[in-house]
N, C-alpha and C positions, 0 to 999 in steps of 0.2 A: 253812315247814318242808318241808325234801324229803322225794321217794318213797322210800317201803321199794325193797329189789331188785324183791320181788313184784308192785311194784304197776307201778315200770318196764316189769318181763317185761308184764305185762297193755297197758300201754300200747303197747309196740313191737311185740306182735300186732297190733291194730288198725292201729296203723300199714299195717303188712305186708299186714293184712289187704284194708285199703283200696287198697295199691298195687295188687296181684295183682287186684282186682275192676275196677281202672280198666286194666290190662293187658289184659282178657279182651271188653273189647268195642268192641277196635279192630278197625272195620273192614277183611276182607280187598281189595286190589283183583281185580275179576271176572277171572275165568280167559278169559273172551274177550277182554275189554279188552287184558290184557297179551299176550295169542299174537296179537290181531291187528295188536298193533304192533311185535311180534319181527322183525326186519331177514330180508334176504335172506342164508339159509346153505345150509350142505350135510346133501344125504341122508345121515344116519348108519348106515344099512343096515346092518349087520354088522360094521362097525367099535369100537361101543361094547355092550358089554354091563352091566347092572346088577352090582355086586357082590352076591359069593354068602354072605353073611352075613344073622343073623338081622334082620328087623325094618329091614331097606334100605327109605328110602322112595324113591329114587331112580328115576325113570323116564323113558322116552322119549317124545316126542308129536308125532304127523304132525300137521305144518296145510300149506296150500298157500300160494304166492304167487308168482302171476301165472303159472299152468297149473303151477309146479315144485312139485313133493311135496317138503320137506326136517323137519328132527326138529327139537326143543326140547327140551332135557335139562330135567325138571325133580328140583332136587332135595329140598328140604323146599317142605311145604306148611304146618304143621300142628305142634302142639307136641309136644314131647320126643321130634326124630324124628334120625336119622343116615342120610345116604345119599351112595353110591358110586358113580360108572360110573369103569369100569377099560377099556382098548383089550384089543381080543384080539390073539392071535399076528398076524393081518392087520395091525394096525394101531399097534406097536410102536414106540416113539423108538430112531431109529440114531444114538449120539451119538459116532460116530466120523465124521461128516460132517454140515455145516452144516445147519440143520434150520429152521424158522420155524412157529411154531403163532398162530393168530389168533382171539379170539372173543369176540362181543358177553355181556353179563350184564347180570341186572337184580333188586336186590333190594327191588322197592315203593317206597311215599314214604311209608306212613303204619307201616305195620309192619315190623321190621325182627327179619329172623334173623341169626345168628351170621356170615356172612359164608362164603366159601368158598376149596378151599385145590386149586392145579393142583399136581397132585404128579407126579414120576419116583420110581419104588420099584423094587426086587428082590427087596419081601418074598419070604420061602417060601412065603407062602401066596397070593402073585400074586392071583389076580380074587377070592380072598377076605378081602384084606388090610383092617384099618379099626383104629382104636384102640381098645386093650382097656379092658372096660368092667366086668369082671366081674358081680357083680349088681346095679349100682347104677345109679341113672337117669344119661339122657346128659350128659353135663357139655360143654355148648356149646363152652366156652370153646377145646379142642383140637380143632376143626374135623371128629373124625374123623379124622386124619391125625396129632396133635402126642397128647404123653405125657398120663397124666388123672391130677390130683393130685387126690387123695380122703384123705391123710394129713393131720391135723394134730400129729403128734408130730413129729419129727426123724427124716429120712430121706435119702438119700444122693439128688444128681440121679441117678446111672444107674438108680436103683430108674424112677423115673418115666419115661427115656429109653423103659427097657424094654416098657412099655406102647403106645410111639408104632410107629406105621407102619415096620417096618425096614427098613436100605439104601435112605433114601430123601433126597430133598428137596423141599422145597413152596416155593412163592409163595404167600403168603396175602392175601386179599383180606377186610379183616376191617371189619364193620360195628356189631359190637359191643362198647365198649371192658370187659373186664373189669378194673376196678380197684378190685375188693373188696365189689363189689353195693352195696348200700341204707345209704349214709352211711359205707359201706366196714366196717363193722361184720361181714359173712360171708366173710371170704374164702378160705375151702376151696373149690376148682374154680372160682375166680372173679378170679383175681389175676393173671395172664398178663402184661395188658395197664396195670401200674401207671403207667410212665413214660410212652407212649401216652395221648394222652388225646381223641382224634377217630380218626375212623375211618380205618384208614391200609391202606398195603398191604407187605409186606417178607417177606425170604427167609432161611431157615434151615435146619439139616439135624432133622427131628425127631427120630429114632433117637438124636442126638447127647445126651451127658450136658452138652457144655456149652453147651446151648441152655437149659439151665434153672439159674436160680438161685435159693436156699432164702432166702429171709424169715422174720423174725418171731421168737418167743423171750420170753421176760423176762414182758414185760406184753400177749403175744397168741400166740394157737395159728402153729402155723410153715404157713406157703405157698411155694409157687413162682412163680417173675415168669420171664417168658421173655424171652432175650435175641432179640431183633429186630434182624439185617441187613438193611444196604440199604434202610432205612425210607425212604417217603414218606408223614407224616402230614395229619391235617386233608383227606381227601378228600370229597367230597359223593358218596358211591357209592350212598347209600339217598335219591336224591330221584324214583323213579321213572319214572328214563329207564335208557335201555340204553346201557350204555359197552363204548368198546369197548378191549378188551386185546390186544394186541401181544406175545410174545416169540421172540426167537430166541436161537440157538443158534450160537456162533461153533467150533467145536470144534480147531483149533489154538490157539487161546488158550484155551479152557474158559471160556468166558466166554457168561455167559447174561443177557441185557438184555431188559428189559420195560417198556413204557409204554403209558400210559392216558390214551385220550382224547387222543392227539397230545400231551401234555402231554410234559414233562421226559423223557430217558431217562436209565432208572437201570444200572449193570449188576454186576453179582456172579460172582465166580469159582466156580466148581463145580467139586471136588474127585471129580472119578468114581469115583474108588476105593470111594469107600460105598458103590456100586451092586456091590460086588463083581469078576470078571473078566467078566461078559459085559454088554457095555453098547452093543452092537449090538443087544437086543430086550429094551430098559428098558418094563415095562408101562409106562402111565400113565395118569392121567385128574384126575377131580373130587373130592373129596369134600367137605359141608357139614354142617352141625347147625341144628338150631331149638329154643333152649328152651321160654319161654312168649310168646316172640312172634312168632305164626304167619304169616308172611309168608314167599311160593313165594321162593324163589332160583331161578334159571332163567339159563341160558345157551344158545345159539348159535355153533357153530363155522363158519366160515365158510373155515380155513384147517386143513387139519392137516401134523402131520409130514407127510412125502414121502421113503417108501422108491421111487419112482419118482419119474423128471422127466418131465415132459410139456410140452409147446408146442402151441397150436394157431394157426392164420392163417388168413386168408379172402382170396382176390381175386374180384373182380367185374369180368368183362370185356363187354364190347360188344361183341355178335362181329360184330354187321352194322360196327358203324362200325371194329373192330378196336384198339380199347383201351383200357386199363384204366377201369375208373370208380373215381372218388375221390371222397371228402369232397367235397361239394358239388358236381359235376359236371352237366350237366346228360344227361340220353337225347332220344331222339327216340320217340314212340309207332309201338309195333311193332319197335322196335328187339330181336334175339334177345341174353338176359343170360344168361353161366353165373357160378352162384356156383359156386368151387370151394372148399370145405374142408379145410386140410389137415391132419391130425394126427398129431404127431411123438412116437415115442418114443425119449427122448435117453440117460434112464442108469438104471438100478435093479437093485433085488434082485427084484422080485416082474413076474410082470404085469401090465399095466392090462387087468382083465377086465369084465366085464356091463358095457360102456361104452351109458350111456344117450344118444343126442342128443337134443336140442329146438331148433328149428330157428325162427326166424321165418317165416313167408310174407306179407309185406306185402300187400296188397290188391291194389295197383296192378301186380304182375306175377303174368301166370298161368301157372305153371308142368304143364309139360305131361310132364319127363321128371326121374327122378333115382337115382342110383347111388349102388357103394363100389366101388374098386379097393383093393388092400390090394398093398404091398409084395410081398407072396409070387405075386402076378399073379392071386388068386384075386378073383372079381366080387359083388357082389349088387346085385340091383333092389331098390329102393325103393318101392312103395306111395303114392304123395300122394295126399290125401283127397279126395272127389268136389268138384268144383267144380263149384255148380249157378248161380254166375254173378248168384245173388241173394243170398249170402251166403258171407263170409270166412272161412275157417278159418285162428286164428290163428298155429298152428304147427304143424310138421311133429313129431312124437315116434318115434324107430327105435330099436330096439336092437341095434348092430353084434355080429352073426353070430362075428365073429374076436378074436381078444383083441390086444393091440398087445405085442410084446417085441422083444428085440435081432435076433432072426431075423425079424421082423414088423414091423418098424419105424412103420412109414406107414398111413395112410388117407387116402382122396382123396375125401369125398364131395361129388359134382358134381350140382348141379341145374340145369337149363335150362329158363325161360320167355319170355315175351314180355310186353315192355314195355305197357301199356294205349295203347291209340289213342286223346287225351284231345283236346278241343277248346279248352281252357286248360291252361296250365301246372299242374301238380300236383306238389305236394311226398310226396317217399316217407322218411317217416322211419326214423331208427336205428333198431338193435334190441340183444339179445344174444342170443350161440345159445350154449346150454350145453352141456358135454358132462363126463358125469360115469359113474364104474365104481367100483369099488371100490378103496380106497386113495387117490381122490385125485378133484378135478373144475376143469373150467378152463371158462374162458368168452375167446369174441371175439365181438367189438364187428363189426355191420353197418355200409356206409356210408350214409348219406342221398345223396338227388341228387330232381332234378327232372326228371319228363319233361315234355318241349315238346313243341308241338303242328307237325306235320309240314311246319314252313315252309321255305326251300332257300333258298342263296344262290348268285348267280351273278359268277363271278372273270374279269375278262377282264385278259391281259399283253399289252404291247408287243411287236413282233417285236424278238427281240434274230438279230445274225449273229457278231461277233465283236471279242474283248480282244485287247490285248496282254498279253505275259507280266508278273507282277505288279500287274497292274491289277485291281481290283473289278468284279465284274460290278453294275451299276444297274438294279434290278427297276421298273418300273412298273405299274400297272393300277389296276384299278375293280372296287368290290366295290357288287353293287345283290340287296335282294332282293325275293324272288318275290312277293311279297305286296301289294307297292308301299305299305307302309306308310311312313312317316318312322321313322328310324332314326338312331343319334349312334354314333361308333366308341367308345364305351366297352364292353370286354371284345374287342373285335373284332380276331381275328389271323390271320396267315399262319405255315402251319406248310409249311417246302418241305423237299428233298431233294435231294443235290448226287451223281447216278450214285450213288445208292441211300442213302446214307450222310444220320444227319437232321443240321438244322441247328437252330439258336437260332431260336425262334418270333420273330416283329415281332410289337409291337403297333402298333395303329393311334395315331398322337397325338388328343387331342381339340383339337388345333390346331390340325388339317390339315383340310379340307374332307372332308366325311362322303363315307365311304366309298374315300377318296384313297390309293392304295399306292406308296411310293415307299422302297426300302430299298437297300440294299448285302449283296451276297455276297463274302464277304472272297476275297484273291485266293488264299488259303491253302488254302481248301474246292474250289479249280481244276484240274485238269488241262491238262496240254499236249495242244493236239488238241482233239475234240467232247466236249463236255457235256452231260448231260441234268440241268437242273431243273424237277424235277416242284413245281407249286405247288398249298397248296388252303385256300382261306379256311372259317373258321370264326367265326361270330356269337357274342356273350354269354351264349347259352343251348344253345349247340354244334351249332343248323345249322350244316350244309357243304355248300360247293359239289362238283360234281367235280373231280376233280384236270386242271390244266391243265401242259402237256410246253413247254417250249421248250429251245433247243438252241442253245449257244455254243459258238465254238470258241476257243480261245487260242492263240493264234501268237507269234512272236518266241525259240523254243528254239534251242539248235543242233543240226547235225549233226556227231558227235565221235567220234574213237578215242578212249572214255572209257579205253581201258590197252592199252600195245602192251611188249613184252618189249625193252628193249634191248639183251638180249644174249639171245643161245640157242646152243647147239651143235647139231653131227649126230655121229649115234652113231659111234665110231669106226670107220674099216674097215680093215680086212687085206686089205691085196694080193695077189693069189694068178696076178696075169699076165692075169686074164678082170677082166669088166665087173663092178660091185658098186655095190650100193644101198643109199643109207642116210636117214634122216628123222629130223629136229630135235627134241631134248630139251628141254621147258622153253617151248614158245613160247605166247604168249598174245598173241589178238590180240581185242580187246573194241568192239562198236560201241553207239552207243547216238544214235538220231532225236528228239530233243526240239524238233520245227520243228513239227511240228502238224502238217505237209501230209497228203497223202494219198499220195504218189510214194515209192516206192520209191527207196532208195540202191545205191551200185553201190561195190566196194572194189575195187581193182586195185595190184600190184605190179609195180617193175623192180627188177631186180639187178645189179650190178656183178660184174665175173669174180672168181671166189676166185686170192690171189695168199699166196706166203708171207712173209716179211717181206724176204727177200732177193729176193724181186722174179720170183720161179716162181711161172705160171702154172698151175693143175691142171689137167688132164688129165679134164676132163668138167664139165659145170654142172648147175644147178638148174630144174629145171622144176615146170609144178605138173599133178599128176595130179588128171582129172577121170574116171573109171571107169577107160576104157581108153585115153582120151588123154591123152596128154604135151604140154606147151605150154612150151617151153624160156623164162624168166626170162632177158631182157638191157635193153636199153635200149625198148626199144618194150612198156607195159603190156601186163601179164596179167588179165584178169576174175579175183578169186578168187570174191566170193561176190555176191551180186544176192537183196534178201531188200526188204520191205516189213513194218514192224515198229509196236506201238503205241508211242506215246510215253511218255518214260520206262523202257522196257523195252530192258535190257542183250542185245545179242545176242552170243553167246562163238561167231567163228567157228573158232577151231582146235577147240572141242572138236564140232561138228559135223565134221568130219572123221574116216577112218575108214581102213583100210589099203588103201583103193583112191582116196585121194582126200584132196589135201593137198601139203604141197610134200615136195620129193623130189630128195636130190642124186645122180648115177648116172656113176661114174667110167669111163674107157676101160682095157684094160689096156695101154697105156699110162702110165699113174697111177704118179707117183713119192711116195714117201713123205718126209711134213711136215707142218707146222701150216699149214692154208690159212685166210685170213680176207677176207669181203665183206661187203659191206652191199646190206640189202632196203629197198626207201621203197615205204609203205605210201599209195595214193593213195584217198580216198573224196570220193563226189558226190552228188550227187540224179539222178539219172533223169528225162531229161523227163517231164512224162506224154503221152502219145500221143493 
């Protein structure tokens, strides 16, 4: 025989009752446990502040990790609680340009709260925006952010809309499925989540009336089921790691995609309009709920919007040896290092100001000097911490003095030490140097290398004298080193230079008999004439020798009128019965030595007498003026120019010429008037050398 109602109601207490007591003593996991496994993020300093509503349990929490101070947002801990962090005007989404926000979360593995929801809002009531609740306890299920269904009669979705966060949109990261509580028997503030049935993550606008749809009627009180964009369901987000969230922001497409854990990306169109007209400084932030199952939700930003771009770079130069050190390089002990730091401000609304550095100092070099240049020429000294040479300090920490903007662009902070004098090799590992201000923080990456202990190698070359033109030059020599150790050519090379300019390193073959140099200088890398290749060997672990000079010469060029003018005039003259002078229009007469010698060349001209076509003779000739002498142009050569030039190198003797010096036709007045025409042969030689 069945229960009365009454004896049911008695029954499904117990029930409930028994739920609710095995709810209440699930262990929390320790507050140090989960911070001291929170990832590496950023200082929130000023950037986030709690929302200004009643009963926020929302808060911020320094821990350190590895000397960097940065925050843990925590937002519930504890039952029937709601909490907010909203960005201040610092720290605002500009969604009128590309944006990227990043950050780890973690909601336990044994207790699990309501989940949490990254929102862009406009509410009016900005940093004190949350879901309205009026007097009634939290209703998990709307995150703080979505509408709070507390009706069971028939009600319109905008009634509900109106309760939700306005002018907004959320990403929900939701860990609790609401699908009607305890055998689905309650589902006032509990039904969101019917179609859902694992824990998923998906996007909707809450303000929206048609984010919710009305259930129920007939034969059950009426609820709301929220419609869910963009769903990714069946997530494992409550197994007590920390995942990490990704989204950005494409803003010529409106288009905002987000993915978890490298997993799948999803992406969804964003209609800005809801944010109203200004969506150049969208607050934004977190909000969560915990009903009765008290476990912290906790996040880590590790990326935020960027109303600034920032860059920063590191080179590491060798200054004894003069260059660069790279990824795995080796140094020599004693060798002098500057790290230079550079940091760039590229574009923004704001400045990057109270920029913090942290700086590594590896052990193995001891820095003795370090600076800031800034863009505007302005300097500061730097401080590095005592070195008592019995103990390391691990990092250098400054706060740069200047703030960086478009008129402030740059920072150059330069450290110089000295490499350790080791008597083995010693490995200097990476690092990272952070640099972080407000609105934003960047890191680069140190290189690793190794110093070596101060061994030399010694390079000896063949006597080279000289190629012909197009020919290779054939390098040979011997590399031995100082230490008289055995040694094999693996990593072992020739780095040379052809009259200053570098070439392609050799390597050594492990073919060739240890230590054997035998290479080709293409004829390409040659000049006509003397050459200087400077050579200098370098070991596996970047001994060097000194640099060793030899000196080639190439021969086989010509001696050429690279361009002589086949035709020219002289300026017209007018007859007036006296003597008239006139000089050539247009002439070009071009030489150029590609023989390699060393001898100078000699150009000399004859001329033919100017005649007109009818066979008149004129009445005066051409000579060539050398200051103030005249040297009349006939059958017996003229010297015009006498010059010693490098090879390759164009000599223009007309445009060396000047109005006392050059050729020169000078009539008698005599001079009958006509077209006169001769011809010049242009004669060039080498000059003995004496």
């Amino acid at each position: 025989m069945g229960a009365t109602l009454g004896e049911r109601s008695k029954v499904l207490g117990l029930l409930l009752g028994l739920f609710v007591c095995l709810g209440a003593v699930i262990p929390l996991v320790s507050k140090a446990d989960v911070f001291d496994t929170a990832p590496a993020g950023l200082n929130l300093e000023g950037l986030f502040e709690p929302g200004k509503f009643d009963r926020n349990s929302a808060t911020m929490q320094t821990v350190s990790k590895n000397g960097h101070s940065q925050h843990v947002i925590e937002l519930t801990n504890d039952d029937n609680q709601v909490g907010a962090m909203w960005s201040p005007p610092v720290n605002r989404f500009n969604m009128r340009v590309d944006n990227q926000v990043s950050m780890w979360v973690n909601f336990g593995d044994k207790a699990v709260s309501e989940g949490l929801a990254v929102v862009l809002q406009n509410d009016p009531r900005k940093m004190s925006a949350i879901s309205r609740y009026g007097k009634k306890s939290i209703i998990g299920e709307n995150l703080g952010v979505y509408g709070t269904d507390t009706y069971t009669r028939r009600t319109a979705p905008a009634t509900i809309a109106k309760t939700a966060i306005q002018k907004s949109w959320a990403l929900e990261l939701d860990t609790k499925v609401n699908d009607g509580g305890f055998w689905g028997l309650y589902p006032r503030g509990n039904s969101f989540d019917e179609k859902p049935k694992k824990m998923h993550m998906a996007a909707s606008y809450p303000a929206s009336p048609d984010t919710y749809t009305q259930r129920g009627g007939l034969t059950s009180s009426y609820r709301f089921e929220q419609n869910h964009g963009s769903i990714a369901d069946k997530l494992p987000l409550a197994d007590g790691n920390w995942h990490h969230l990704v989204l950005k922001w494409v803003a010529s497409k409106q288009i905002m995609s987000y993915t978890l854990d490298q997993g799948p990306t999803r992406m969804t169109t964003i209609d800005t309009t809801v944010f109203g007209k200004d969506i150049r400084n969208v607050t934004w932030g977190l909000t969560s709920t915990a009903t009765t199952a008290n476990a912290r939700t906790l996040v880590v930003f590790d990326r935020l919007p960027q109303p600034i771009e920032i860059e920063s770079d590191l080179n590491v130069t060798n200054l004894t040896q003069e260059r660069t050190v790279h990824e795995g390089d080796w140094v020599h002990g004693g060798d002098e290092l500057e790290y230079e730091y550079v940091l760039s401000y590229l574009n923004g609304d704001n400045e990057w100001q109270q920029v913090k550095a942290s700086l590594p100092l590896p052990e193995q070099v001891h820095f003795s000097h370090a600076k800031i240049r800034y863009a505007d020429g302005t300097e500061e000294e730097i401080n590095l911490p005592a070195d008592d040479n019995e103990s390391s300090v691990a990092r250098l920490q400054h706060d740069l003095q200047r703030t960086l903007s478009m008129k402030n662009p740059h920072a150059y902070i330069t450290l110089i030490g000295e490499a350790a004098k080791v008597d083995r090799d010693t490995f200097v590992d990476d690092d990272m140097s952070y640099f972080e201000g407000h609105e934003m923080k960047t890191a680069t990456a140190t290189p690793h290398f190794t110093i070596t202990t101060n061994k030399t190698v010694n390079l000896t070359i063949e006597p080279l004298t000289q190629v012909k033109k197009g020919e290779p030059v054939i390098i040979k020599g011997q590399i031995k080193l100082n230490d008289g150790l055995d040694f094999d050519n693996d990593g072992m090379r020739i780095e040379y230079r052809v009259n200053g300019e570098a070439g392609e390193d050799y390597q050594l073959s492990m073919d060739d008999p240890v230590g054997y140099v035998e290479f080709e200088v293409d004829a390409e890398e040659l000049q006509i004439g003397e050459n200087q290749i400077t050579l200098r060997a370098h070991s596996k672990d970047n001994a060097y020798s000194e640099p060793v000079t030899v000196t080639v010469t190439v021969i086989g060029g010509e001696l050429q009128l690279k361009k002589v003018s086949t035709e020219s005039v002289f300026a017209p003259i007018k007859l007036t019965g006296t003597a008239q002078v006139s000089r050539p229009e247009g002439l070009e007469v071009v030489v150029n030595d590609d023989t390699g010698s060393k001898a100078a060349w000699r150009l000399e001209a004859t001329a033919t007498p100017l005649v007109t076509n009818q066979g008149r003779t004129l009445a005066g000739n051409l000579y060539y003026q050398d200051g103030a002498k005249l040297t009349m142009l006939g059958e017996d050569a003229v010297e015009i120019a006498r010059q010693k030039t490098a090879p390759g190198i164009d000599y223009d003797v007309t445009a060396h010429w000047s109005s006392q010096q050059g050729l020169v036709l000078k009539t008698t007045p005599a001079a009958v008037p006509g077209s006169y025409q001769g011809t010049i042969t242009w004669h060039l030689s080498t000059v003995p050398e004496e």
